[in-house]
N, C-alpha and C positions, 0 to 999 in steps of 0.2 A: 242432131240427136238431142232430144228434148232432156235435159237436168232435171238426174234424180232430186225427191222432194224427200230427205232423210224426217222434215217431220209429217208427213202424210200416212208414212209406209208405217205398217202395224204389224200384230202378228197375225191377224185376220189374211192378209195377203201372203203367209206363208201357206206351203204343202202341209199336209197334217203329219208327215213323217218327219219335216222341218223344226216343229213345234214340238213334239216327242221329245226328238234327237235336242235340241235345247233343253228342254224339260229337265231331262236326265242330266245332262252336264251341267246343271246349275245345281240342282240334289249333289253332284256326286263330287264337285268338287271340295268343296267344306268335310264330307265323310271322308274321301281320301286321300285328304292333308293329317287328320286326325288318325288314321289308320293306319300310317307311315309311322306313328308315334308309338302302334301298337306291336307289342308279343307276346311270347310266350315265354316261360322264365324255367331252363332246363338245368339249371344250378344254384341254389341258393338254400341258405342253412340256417331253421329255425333258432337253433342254441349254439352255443359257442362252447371253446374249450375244458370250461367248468359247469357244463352243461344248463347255463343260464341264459334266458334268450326271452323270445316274444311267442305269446300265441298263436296258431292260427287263425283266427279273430282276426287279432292286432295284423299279422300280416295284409289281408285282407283290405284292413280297412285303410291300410298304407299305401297300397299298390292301387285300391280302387280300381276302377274298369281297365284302367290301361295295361295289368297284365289282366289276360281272364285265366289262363290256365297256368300253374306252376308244381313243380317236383316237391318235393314236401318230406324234409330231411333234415336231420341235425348235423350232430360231429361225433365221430364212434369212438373218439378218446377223449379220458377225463385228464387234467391236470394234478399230478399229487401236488398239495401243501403240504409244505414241511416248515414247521415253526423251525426249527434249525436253520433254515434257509435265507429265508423272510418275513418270517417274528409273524407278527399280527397284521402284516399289508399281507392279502391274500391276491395272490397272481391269478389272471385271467385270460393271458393269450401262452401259445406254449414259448413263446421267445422272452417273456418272464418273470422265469425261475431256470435254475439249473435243475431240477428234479423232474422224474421223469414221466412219461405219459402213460396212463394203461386203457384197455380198451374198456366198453361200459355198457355192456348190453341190455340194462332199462332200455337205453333211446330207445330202442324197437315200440318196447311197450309206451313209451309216453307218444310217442307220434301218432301210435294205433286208435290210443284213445283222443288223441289231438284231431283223428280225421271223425273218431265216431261220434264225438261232440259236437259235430258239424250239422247241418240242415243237408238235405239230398242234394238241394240246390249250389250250395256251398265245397259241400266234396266233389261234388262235378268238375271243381276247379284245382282240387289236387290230384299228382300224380305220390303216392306214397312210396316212402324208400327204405328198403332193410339195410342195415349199417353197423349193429353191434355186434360185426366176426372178429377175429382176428386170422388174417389172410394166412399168416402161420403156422394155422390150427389144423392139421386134417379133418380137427371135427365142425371146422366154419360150417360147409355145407348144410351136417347136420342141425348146427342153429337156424340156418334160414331155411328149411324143410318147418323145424318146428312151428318159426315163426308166422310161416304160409298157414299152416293148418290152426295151428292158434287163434290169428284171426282173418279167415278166408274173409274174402272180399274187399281186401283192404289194400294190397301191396299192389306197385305190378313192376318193380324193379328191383336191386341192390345198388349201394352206393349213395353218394360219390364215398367208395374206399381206397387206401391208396400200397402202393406199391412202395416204390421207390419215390422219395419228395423228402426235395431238401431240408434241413437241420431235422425233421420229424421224425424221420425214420430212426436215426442214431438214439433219439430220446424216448421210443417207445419200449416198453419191458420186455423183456422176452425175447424169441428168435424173431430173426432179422427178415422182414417179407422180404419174398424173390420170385420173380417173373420167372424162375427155372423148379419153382415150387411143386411137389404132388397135391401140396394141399391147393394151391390155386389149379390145378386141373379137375381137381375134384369140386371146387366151386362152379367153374366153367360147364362142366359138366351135368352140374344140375339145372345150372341157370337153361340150358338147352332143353332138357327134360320138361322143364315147365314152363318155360316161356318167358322166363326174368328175364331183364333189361337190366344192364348193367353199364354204371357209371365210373370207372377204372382211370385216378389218378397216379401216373406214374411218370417220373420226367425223361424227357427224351434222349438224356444224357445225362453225367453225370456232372455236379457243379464245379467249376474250374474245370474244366475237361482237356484234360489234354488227347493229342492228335491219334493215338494208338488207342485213345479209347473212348471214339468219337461216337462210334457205333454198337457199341456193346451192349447198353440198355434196348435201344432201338433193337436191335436183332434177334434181342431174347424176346421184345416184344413180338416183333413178326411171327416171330413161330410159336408162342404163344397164341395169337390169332389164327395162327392155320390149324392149329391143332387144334382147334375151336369153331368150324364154319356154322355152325347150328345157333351158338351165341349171337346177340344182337349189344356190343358195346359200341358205347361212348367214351372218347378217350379224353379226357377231360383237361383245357384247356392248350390244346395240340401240343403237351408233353410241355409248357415251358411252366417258368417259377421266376421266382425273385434273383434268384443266383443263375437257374439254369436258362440263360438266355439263347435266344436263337444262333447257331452257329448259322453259319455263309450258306449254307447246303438247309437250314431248315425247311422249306419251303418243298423243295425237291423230295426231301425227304418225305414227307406228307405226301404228296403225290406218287412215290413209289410204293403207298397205301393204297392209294385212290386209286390209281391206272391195274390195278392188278385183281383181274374177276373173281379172285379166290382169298380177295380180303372184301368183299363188298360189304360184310356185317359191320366194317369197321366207322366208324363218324367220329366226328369230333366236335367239342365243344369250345365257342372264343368266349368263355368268363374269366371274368377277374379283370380287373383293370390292368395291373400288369402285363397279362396279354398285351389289352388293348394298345396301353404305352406305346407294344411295340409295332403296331400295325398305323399305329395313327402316327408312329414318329415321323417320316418324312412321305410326302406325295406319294415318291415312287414305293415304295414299302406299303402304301395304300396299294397305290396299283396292281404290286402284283399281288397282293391277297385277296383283292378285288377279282382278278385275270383266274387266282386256282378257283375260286368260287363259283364264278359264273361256268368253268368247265365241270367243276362236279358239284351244282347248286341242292344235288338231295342228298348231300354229306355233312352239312356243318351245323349247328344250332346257336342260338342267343341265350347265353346264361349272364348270368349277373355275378354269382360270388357272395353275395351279400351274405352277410352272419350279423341275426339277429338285428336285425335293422328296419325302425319305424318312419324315418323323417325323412321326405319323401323327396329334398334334395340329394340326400344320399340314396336313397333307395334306387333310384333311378340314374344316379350317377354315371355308371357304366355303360349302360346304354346310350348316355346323350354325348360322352369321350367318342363312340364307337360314330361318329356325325358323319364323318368324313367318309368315311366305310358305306353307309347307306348310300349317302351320295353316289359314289362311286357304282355302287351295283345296279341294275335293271332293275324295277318294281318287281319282276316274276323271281329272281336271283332273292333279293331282297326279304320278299314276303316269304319264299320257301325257308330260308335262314332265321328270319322273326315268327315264324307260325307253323307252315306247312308239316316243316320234317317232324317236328315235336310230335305234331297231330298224328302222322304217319307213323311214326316206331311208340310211341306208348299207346298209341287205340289197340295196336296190334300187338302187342306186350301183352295190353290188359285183357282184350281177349281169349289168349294162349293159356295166362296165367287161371283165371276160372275156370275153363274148361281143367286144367290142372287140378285144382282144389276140389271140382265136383267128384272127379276120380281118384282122391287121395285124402278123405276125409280125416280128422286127426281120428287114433285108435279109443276106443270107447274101452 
């Protein structure tokens, strides 16, 4: 058998479909190393607790190409200063001060004009978020009713607002949010009339939890959601926190979400490092977060968490924790978690929501 001549052989001696089929894979690999890198950013908050933060611009110009599309939202409570408290150092996150938090319904309007300041090109890349209710209120609804007709064309969600979330809750003024609320079925309720997307931080349990009341948040959740099938929520960061850590049964729990066809509105979001912490702590804890994913890969989303953040080691931070997790997934698991689902429930949001607004003009 006459010995191949490796330097004779060219690509001329290949089939034309040979040459193609290389072609592409030489294009595609370099893009789809880069594009592993890429998402879409389904949590992250322009201002902070004293409602100071970054532009849209600034965001922008932070993220650069590697997010293209993100939610575009502040924080719906301000921090009171009290010279009594803290003199002349003025506190900026709600852990502090001891004084307590109230809600602040500008954000609506600065965001609004945060997205109109934009280029068409520009707002392309946000998803806008109504946030200054207070979930308390029976009359929340009617704020974000306003806020739609105020400025049509702008919203196409609510949130990230919260429920139950540790140390916050207790320091917010006023009655105490609850998952057994009329006022939050009256928000639910619109969000379904119009087409909102809603972003619902509430933790899965309560912090220290003991054993008799493991379930109790979680169950009010449930039927919260059933009494809601028309809603399109996001449950943000799968009910955990700093304190409220994953009990043994977390995991299960979620999927007693996910397996059940009469909760299919329901998704979840892994932002915030914290999460992440806990997903990345050991292999196996990889594993099976990786195992519930790939079984219900059009349920979970990539958020970040970020508040007000330009330096683009942190900006990114969470996402590059989350390493292991990618790894671990199938590129098609992977890429619906990084991009797909986003693309999927806010294209669809934001359609529902205009068709909304063209039939609900505000009253002249």
């Amino acid at each position: 058998m006459p010995r191949f001549d490796h330097q004779k052989f060219t690509m001329k001696h290949c089939h034309p479909r040979m040459i193609l089929a290389t072609a592409v894979l030489a294009l595609s690999l370099p893009s789809l190393a880069a594009e592993t890198d890429e998402y879409y950013d389904s949590h992250v908050h322009l201002t902070n607790y004293v409602q100071e933060g970054i532009t849209a611009r600034q965001y922008l110009e932070a993220v650069g190409d590697r997010v293209e599309r993100s939610v575009l939202f502040g924080i719906p409570l301000q921090l009171h200063w009290s010279d009594r408290v803290t003199g002349k150092v003025a506190p900026t996150y709600y852990l502090d001060s001891d004084t307590a938090l109230y809600y602040y319904s500008f954000s609506d309007a600065y965001i609004a004009e945060q997205y109109r300041s934009l280029s068409r090109a520009q707002q392309a890349r946000f998803e806008p978020m109504i946030i200054g209710f207070n979930p308390a209120d029976m009359y929340a609804a009617d704020h974000i009713r306003r806020v739609l007709q105020t400025y049509p064309g702008v919203f196409t969600g609510i949130g990230e607002f919260s429920v139950h979330k540790e140390f916050v809750s207790a320091k917010v003024s006023g009655d105490v949010a609850s998952l057994i609320d009329p006022a939050l079925d009256r928000i639910f309720e619109f969000t379904a009339q119009s087409g909102l997307l809603s972003i619902l931080h509430t933790d899965i349990h309560m912090p220290f939890v003991k054993p008799e009341f493991k379930r109790l948040y979680f169950d009010q959740a449930l039927e919260l959601f059933r009494r809601h099938p028309d809603s399109t929520i996001i449950w943000a960061h799968t009910g955990l926190g700093r304190v409220v850590q994953p009990v043994a049964e977390h995991l299960a729990m979620l999927e007693e979400i996910l397996a059940d066809p009469a909760l299919k509105h329901v998704n979840f979001d892994i932002s915030w490092d914290e999460v992440a912490k806990y997903v990345v702590a050991t292999p196996e804890a990889t594993r099976l977060t990786a195992a519930l994913i790939e079984k219900y890969p059009d349920r979970f989303l990539m958020g970040s968490d970020n508040v007000a953040l330009t330096d683009p080691q942190a900006v990114f931070a969470v996402f590059n924790q989350y390493q292991p997790l990618w790894d671990a997934l199938s590129p098609a698991a992977s890429r619906a978690v990084r991009k797909d689902n986003f693309a999927r429930l806010f294209d669809a949001a934001a359609a529902k929501v205009r068709v909304w607004e063209k039939a609900n003009p505000a009253p002249r």
